[in-house]
VOLUMMI-788906 format. One record per residue (C-alpha): residue number from 1; x, y, z. Coordinates in Angstrom, 3 decimals. Layout:
<rs>
i;x;y;z
NUM;X;Y;Z
...
</rs>
This chain:
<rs>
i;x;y;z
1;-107.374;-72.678;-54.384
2;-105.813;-69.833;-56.668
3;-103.482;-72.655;-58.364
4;-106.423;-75.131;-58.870
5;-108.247;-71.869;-60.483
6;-105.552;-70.989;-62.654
7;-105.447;-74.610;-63.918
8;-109.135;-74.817;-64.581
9;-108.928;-71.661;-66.722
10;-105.399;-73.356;-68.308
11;-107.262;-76.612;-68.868
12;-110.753;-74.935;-70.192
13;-109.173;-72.460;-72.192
14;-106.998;-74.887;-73.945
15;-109.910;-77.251;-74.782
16;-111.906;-74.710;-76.614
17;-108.507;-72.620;-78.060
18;-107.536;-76.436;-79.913
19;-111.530;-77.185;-80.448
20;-111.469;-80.261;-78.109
21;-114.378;-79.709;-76.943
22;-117.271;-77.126;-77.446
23;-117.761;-73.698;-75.542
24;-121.097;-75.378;-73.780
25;-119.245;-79.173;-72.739
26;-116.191;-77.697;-71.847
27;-118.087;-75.102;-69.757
28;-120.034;-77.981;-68.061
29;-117.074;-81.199;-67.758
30;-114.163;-79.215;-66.530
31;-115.316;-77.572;-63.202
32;-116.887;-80.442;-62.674
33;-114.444;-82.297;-63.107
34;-111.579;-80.172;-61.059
35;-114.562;-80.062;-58.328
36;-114.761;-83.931;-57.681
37;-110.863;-83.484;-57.951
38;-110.687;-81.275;-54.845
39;-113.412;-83.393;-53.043
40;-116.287;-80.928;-53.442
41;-118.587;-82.974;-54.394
42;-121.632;-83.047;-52.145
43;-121.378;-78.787;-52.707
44;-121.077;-78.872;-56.518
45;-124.513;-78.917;-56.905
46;-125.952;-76.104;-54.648
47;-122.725;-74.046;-56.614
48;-123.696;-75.115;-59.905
49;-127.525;-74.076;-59.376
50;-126.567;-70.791;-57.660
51;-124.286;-70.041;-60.467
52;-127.297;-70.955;-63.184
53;-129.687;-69.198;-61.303
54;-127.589;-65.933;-61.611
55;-127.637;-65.822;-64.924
56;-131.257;-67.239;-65.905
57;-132.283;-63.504;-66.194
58;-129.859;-62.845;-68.967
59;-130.443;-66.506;-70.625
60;-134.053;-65.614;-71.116
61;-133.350;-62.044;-72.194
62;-131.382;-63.445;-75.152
63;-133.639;-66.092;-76.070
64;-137.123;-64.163;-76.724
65;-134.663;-60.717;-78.099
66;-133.242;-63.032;-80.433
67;-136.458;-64.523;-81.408
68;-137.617;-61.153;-81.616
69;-135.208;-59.310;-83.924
70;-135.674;-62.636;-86.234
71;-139.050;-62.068;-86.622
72;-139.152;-58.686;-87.348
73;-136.541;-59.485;-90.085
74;-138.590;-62.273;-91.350
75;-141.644;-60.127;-91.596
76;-139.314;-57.312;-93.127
77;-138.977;-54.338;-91.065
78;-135.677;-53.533;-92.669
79;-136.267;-54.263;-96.189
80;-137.786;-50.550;-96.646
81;-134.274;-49.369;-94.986
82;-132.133;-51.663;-97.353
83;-134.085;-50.299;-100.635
84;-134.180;-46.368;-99.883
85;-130.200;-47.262;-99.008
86;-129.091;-48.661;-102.279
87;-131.509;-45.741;-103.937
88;-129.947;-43.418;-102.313
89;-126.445;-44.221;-102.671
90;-126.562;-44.420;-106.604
91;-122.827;-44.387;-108.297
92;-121.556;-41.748;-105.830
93;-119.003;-43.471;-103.887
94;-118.925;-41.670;-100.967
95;-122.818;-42.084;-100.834
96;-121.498;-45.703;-101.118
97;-119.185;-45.916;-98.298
98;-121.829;-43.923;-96.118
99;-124.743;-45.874;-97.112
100;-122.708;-49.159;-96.206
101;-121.997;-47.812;-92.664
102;-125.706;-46.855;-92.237
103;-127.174;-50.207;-93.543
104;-124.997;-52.237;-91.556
105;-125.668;-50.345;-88.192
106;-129.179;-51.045;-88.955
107;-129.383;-54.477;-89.292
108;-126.996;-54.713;-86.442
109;-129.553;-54.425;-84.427
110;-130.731;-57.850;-84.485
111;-127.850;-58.572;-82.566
112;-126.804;-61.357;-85.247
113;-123.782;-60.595;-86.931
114;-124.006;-63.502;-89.685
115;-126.863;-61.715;-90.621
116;-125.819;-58.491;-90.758
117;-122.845;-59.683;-93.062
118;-125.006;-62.140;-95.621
119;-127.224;-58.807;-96.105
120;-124.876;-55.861;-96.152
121;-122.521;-57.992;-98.454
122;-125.344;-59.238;-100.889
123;-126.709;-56.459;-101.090
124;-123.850;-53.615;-101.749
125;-120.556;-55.692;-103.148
126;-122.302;-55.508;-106.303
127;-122.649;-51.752;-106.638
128;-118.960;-51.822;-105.596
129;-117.460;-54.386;-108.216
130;-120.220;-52.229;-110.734
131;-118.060;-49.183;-110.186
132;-114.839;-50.846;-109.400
133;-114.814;-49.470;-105.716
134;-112.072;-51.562;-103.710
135;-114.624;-54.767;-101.721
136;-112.132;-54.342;-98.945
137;-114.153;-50.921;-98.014
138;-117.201;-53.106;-97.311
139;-115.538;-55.244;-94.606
140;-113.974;-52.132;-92.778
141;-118.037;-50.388;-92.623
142;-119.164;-53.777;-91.855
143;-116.067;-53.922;-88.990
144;-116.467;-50.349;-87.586
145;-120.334;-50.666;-87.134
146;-121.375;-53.938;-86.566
147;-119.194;-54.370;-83.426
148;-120.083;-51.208;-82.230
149;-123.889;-51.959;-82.507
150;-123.203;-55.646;-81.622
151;-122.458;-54.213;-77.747
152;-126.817;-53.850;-77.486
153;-127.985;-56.333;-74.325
154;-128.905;-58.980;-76.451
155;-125.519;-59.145;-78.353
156;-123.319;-61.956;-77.708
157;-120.533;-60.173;-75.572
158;-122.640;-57.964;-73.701
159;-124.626;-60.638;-72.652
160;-121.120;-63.043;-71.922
161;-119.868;-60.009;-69.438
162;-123.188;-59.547;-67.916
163;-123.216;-63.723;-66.994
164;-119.393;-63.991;-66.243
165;-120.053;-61.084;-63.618
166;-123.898;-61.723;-62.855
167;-125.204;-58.514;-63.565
168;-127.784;-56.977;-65.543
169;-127.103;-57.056;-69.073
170;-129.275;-54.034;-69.601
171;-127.393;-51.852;-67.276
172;-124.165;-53.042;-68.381
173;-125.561;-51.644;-71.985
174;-127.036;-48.190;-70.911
175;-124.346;-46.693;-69.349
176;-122.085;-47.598;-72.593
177;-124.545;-45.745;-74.914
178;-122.429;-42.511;-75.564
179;-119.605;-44.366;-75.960
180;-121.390;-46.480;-78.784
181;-122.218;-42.901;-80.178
182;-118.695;-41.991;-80.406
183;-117.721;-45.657;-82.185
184;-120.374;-44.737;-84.641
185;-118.941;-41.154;-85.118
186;-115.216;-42.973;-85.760
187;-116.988;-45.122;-88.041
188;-118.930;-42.751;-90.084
189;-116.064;-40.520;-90.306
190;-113.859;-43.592;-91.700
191;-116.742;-44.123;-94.158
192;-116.465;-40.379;-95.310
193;-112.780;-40.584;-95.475
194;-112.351;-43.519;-97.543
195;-115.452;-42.392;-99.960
196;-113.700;-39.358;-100.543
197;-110.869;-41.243;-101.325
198;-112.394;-43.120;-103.366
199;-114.446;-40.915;-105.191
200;-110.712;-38.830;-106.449
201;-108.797;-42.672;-107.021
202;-112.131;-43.366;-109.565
203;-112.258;-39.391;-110.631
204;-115.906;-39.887;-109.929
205;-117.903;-36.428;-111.600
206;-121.485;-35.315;-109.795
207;-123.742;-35.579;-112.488
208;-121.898;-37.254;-114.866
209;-123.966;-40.578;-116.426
210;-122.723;-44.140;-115.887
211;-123.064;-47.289;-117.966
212;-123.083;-49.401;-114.928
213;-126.352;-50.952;-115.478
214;-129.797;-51.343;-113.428
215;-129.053;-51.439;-109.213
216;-129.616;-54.956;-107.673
217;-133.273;-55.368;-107.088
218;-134.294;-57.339;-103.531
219;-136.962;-59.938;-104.340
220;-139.513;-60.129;-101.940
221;-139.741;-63.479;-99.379
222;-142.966;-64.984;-98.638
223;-142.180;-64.219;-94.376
224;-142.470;-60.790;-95.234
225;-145.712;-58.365;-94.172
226;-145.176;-54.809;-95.740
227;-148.559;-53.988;-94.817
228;-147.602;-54.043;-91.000
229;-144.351;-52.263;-91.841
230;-145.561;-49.277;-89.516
231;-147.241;-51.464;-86.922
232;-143.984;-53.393;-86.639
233;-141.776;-50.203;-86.299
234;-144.268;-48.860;-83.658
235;-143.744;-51.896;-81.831
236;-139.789;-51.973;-82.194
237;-139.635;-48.419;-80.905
238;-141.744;-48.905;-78.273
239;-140.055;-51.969;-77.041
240;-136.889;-49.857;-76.778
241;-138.600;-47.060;-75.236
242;-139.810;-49.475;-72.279
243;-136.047;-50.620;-72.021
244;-134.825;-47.640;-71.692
245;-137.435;-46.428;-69.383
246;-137.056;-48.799;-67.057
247;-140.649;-50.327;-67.209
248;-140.479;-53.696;-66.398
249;-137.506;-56.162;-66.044
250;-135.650;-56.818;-69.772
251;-137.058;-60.037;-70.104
252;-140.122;-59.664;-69.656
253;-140.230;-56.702;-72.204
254;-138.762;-59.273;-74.709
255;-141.287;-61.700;-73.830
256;-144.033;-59.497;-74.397
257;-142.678;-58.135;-77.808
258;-142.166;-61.553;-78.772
259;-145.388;-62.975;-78.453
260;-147.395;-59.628;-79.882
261;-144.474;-59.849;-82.980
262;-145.845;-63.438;-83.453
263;-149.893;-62.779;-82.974
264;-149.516;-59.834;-85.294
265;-147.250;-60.655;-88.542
266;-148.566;-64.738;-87.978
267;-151.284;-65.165;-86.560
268;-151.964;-68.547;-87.546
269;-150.558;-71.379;-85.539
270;-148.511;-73.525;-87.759
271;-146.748;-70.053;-89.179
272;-145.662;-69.434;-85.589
273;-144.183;-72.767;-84.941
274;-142.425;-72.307;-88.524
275;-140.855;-68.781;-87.358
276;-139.597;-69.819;-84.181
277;-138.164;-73.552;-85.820
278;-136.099;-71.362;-88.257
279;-134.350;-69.907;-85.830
280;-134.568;-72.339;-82.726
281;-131.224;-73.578;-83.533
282;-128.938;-70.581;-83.445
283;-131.133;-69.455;-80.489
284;-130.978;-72.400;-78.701
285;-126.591;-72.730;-78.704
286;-126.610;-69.207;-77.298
287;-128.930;-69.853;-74.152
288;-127.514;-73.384;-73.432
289;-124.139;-71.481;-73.260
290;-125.230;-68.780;-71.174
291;-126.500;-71.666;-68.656
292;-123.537;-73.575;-68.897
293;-121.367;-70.538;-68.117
294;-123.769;-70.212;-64.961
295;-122.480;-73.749;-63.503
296;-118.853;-72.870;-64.324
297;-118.736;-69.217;-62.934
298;-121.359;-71.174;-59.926
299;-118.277;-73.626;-59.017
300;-115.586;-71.073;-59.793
301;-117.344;-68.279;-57.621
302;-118.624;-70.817;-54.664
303;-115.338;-72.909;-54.437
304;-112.999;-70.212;-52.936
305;-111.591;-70.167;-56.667
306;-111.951;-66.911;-58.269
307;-111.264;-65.485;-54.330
308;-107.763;-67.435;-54.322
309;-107.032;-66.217;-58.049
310;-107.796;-62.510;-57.282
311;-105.707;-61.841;-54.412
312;-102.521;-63.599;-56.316
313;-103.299;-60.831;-59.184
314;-103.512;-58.034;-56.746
315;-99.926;-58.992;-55.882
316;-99.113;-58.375;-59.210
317;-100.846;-55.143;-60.077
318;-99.166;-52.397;-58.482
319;-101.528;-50.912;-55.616
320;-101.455;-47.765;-56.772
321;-103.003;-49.156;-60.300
322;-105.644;-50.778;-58.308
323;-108.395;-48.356;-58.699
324;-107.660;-47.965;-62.774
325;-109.229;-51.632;-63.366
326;-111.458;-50.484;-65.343
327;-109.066;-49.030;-67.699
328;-106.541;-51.963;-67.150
329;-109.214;-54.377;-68.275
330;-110.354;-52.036;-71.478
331;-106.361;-52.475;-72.353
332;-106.189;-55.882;-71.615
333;-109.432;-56.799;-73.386
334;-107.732;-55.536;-77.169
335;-105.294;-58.442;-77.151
336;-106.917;-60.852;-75.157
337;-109.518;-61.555;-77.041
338;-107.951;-61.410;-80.617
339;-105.700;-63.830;-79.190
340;-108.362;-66.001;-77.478
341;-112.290;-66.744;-78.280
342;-114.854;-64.741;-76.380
343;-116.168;-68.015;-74.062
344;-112.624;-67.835;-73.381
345;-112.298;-64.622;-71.940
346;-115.156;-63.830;-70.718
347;-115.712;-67.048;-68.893
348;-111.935;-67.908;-67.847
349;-110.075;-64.135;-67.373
350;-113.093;-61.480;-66.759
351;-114.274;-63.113;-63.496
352;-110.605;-62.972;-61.843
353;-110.479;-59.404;-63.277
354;-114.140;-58.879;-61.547
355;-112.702;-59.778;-58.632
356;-109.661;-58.419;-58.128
357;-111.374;-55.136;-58.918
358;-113.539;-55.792;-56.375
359;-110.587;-55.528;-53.585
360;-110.087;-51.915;-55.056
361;-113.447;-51.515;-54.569
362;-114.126;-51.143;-58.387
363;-117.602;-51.706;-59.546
364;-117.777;-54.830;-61.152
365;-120.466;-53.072;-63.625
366;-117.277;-50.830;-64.882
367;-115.207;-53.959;-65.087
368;-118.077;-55.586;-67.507
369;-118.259;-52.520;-69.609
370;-114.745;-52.397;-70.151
371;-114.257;-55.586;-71.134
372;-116.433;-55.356;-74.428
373;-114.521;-52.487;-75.595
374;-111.823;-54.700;-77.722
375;-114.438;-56.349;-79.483
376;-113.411;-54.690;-82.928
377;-110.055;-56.190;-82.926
378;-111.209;-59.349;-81.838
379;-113.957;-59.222;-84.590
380;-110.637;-59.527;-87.303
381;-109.083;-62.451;-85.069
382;-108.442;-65.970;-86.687
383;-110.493;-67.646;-83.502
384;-113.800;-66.620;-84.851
385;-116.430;-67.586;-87.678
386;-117.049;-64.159;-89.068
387;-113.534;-63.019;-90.720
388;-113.475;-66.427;-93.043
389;-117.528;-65.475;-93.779
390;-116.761;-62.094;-94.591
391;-113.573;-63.473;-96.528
392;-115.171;-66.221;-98.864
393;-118.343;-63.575;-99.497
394;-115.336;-61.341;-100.934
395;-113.516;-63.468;-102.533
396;-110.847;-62.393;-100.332
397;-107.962;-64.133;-98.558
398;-107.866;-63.895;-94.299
399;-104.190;-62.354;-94.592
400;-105.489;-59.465;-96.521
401;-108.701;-58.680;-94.830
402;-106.872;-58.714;-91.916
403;-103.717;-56.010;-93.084
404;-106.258;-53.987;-94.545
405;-108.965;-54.000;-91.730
406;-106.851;-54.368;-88.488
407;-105.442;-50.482;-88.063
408;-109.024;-49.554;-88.353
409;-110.089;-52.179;-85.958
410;-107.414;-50.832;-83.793
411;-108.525;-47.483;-84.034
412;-112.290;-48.157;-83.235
413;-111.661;-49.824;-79.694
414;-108.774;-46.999;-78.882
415;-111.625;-44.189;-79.663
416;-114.167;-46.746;-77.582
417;-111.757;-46.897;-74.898
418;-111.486;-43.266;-74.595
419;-114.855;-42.730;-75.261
420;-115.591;-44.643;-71.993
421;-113.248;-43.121;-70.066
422;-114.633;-39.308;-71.101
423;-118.142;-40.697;-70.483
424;-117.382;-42.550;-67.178
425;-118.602;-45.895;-68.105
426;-115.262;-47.722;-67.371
427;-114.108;-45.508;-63.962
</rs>
């Protein structure tokens, strides 16, 4: 059973690395197909609904947050952060580099990094071409904060580890907070660093009067409800309160906030339906993966599979490194996944690392945690969307967003790693 493991994870993993097949079919046609292989069919199905079952929790978690962060940003809870940012920062360019970092941790918490790129980038790289700051800056803030913030439950990878391992995405999330604090300290200090660098390359004065013209000014969209700017923040905060208090299952929580984000900033009918359609699509891929990763991990798990494939990687881990998993996996995570997409990794390697943890008698929660803490290196790799966005929004070729960006990339999961291991979310 190990070998017919490893060659489902060979066989998946090479369908999505040379785009065969999507994330979500490939997810769904290959253990199904290895199962009939292997004469499992009159099982697959009780495996395939266990396995979906196990992650419907974080499926519907990440369908009503998402729905939720895209409504508050439709109704413009953010747009009085963006403005008093790009006041603030004025022609000062370490105010620049800061204010970057602090806008784009902010809208980071939609959990939407397209999102977070289209409006940090639209709305700073003109100040920086204005005062002939180098655009490059922007992408390293965007970098150092976004994938930092992007490890909340309703983030992409977070939720990925939680499924691969069926756990709670929430707890998977709350015991990596400090460690998130420390990313955003690295960050924030990079920001100061390179805006004082900046500031003596452009022999910037305090006080001194530019000619740089008016600061972009951010037209108001029809979605948006200033009025119920403070209403919406009370709600945000207390939605996060309730997660972090514990006061009802995640879900739920998001469920609630949903539909009182919807009664309150749309009240009418056909303004609801027009919210949720603008953002039913992206919402939609995300759950129908997380359910299709529930009938892959379902046949992997149930079949003897991941069982097999565990115990012939404890034979190659030395015993004595058994009980550093955690740490192993935080390594491991840096190049796997710059190398490899995150369905790829978190669906085909995390659940044999899960497991052969599990022999050590490592929580699989550490294992999960770990396992996001590469995500800024894989957030420059070729494999994904977001480098070529952040690229063409530059005007910047790959090859140099990636020599300029990577050592900081590299930095940010070495300080998370560490971070983890101080805090004891990885051991």
């Amino acid at each position: 059973m190990a070998w017919v493991g490893f060659a489902m994870v060979s066989v998946f993993m090479l369908l999505i690395l040379t785009r065969r097949l999507s994330a979500i079919v490939a997810l769904i046609l290959v253990p199904v197909a290895f199962g009939l292989g292997i004469g499992l069919g009159p099982q697959m199905g009780e495996m395939i609904m266990d396995g979906v079952l196990k992650v419907t929790p974080t499926a519907m978690m990440l369908m009503f947050a998402l729905l939720y962060f895209a409504v508050m940003f439709d109704a413009g809870l953010f747009e009085p952060a963006v403005k008093r940012i790009i006041r603030w920062v004025g022609d000062d360019p370490l105010r620049i580099t800061l204010g970057t970092a602090a806008l784009s941790a902010i809208i980071s918490l939609d959990g939407d990094g397209a999102t977070t790129v289209l409006v940090v980038v639209t709305s700073f790289l003109p100040v920086y071409l204005r005062l002939g700051l180098n655009p490059l800056i922007l992408a390293v803030m965007l970098l150092l904060t976004n994938t930092v913030m992007n490890i909340v439950p309703w983030g992409g990878p977070t939720a990925r580890a939680a499924s691969a391992l069926h756990l709670d995405a929430l707890d998977v999330f709350l015991g990596l907070i400090p460690t998130m604090v420390i990313g955003l300290v690295y960050a924030f200090a990079a920001a100061w660093w390179l805006g004082m660098r900046e500031r003596k390359r452009l022999g910037w004065v305090p006080g001194r009067a530019t000619d740089a013209g008016p600061l972009l000014v951010r037209e108001p969209k029809a979605s948006h409800r200033p009025r119920l700017f403070w209403v919406n923040l009370a709600l945000t905060l207390g939605l996060v309160v309730s997660m972090g208090a514990g006061l009802g299952p995640l879900p739920m929580l998001m469920m609630i906030g949903l539909a009182l984000a919807l009664v309150i900033n749309y009240p009418r009918l056909a303004e609801q339906r027009e919210r949720i359609a603008a953002h039913s699509e992206s919402v939609l891929s995300v759950v129908a993966l997380i359910f299709a990763a529930g009938a892959f991990t379902g046949i992997l798990t149930g079949s003897g599979m991941v069982d097999g494939m565990s115990q012939a990687l404890l034979r190659v881990v030395p015993e004595d490194a058994g009980p550093y998993m955690g740490f192993i996996t935080a390594l491991a995570s840096v190049p796997f996944t710059f190398f490899m997409s995150n369905d790829a990794f978190f669906f085909g390697i995390l659940p044999i690392l899960g497991a052969a943890a599990a022999e050590y008698g490592v929580d699989p929660i550490h294992i999960a945690r770990a396992s996001v803490l590469g995500l800024p290196v894989h957030a420059m790799s070729p494999l994904v969307a977001a480098p070529y966005l952040l690229a063409g929004l530059l005007k910047r070729d790959l090859g140099e967003l990636q020599r300029y960006c990577l050592g900081w990339a590299l930095g940010s999961s070495g300080v998370l790693i560490i971070g983890a291991l101080v805090t004891g979310a990885i051991i």
